[in-house]
C-alpha positions, 0 to 999 in steps of 0.5 A, spaced: 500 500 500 505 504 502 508 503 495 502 505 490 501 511 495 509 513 494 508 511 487 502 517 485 506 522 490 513 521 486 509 522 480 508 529 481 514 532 483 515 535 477 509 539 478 512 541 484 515 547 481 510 550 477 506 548 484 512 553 487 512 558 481 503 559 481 504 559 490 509 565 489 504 569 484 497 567 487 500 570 494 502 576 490 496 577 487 493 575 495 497 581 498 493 586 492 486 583 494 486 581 487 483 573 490 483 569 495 487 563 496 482 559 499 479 557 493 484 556 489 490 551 492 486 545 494 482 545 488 490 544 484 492 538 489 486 535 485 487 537 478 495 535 479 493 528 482 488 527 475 495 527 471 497 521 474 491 518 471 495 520 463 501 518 467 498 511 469 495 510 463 500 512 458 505 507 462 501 501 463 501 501 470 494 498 471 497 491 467 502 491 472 498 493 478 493 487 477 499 483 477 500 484 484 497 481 490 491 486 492 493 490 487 486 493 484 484 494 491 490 497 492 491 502 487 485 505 487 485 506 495 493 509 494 489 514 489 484 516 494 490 516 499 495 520 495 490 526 494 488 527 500 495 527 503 497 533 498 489 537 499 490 536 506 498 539 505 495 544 501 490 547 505 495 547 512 499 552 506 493 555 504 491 557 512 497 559 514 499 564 509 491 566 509 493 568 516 500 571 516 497 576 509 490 577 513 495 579 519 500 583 515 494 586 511 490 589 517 494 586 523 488 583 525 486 575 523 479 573 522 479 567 524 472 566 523 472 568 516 478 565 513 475 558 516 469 559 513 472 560 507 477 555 507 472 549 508 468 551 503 473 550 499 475 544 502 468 541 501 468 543 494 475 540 493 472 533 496 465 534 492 470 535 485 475 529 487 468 524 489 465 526 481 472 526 477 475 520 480 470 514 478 468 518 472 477 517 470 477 510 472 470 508 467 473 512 461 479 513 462 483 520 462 482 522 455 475 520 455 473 522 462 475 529 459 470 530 455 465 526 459 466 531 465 465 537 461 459 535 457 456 533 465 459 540 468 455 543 462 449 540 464 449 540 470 449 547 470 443 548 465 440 544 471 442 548 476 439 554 472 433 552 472 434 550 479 435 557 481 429 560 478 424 555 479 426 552 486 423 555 493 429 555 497 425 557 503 425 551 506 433 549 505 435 556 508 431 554 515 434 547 515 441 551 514 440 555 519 439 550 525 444 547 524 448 553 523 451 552 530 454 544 528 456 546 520 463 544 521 461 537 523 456 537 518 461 539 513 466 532 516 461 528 515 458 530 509 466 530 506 467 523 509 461 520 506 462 523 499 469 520 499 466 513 501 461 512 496 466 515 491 471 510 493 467 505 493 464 506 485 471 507 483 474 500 486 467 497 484 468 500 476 475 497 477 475 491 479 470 490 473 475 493 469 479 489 463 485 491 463 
């Protein structure tokens, strides 16, 4: 297990210094109040972990990871593992640098806000990777791709239609009485998304011809 883990992280060592080079300009652009980190860092973690998918694919890894003992169940647990190992990385980045600009910006932290910001993030993040991964491991990377974004697309038109059409009363009083426990709602909620994704994915795989 350890060995797959290590696998995806050494994978992405050459994304390591453009990973570097976007850090310095996004806390610049922080500094200048052009965006907020928050929203960006954990969602890269994701986006880079998705390469190894084209790495995977374009070595063969899958015909010698099957070959091994528990290699289907393996691979795909490292994969999971791999990404929230390098999401959890970002996001102690992300609050510590939220903090010190916060600090040195205002000379005040607000805690409240920044951890607000940052586990919406955070919970965005995992929602993405629990979608994106079982659509990598059913199509492969370069079809995925255009399955993702014909599925983004309509999930938007949906949503549009949603938003106009949908009385949102009844959500928003739901929100609010659990606004005082919304930090373990969003845990547990993160936790089940990781679950059910990862249980769809290692079923998809194990299914798989390779």
């Amino acid at each position: 297990m350890l060995g797959f883990i290590k696998k995806d992280l050494l994978m992405i060592k050459s994304n390591i210094k453009i990973f570097a080079i976007l850090l310095i300009i996004y806390v610049v652009m922080a500094f200048q109040g052009q965006m907020d980190l928050s929203f960006l860092l954990p969602f890269m973690s994701v986006m880079v972990m998705m390469s190894t998918f084209s790495y995977d694919s374009y070595n063969k890894w899958d015909a010698y990871a099957i070959s091994l003992p528990g290699g289907r169940k393996n691979s795909v647990k490292a994969k999971y593992l791999a990404t929230i190992i390098l999401i959890i990385v970002t996001t102690i980045i992300i609050t510590i640098l939220s903090f010190t600009i916060s600090y040195v910006k205002t000379k005040i932290i607000d805690f409240e806000n920044i951890t607000g910001t940052i586990f919406g993030s955070l919970f965005a993040t995992i929602l993405l990777q629990s979608f994106i991964y079982p659509t990598m491991y059913k199509f492969g990377p370069e079809k995925a791709r255009i399955w993702l974004m014909a599925i983004i697309f309509g999930v938007a038109v949906i949503g549009g239609f949603i938003i106009q059409y949908v009385d949102f009363s009844a959500i928003i009083n739901i929100l609010n009485l659990i606004e005082a426990y919304w930090i373990v709602v969003f845990l547990i909620a993160m936790i089940l998304m990781l679950y059910i994704s990862y249980k769809i994915s290692e079923r998809i795989y194990f299914k798989k011809e390779i």
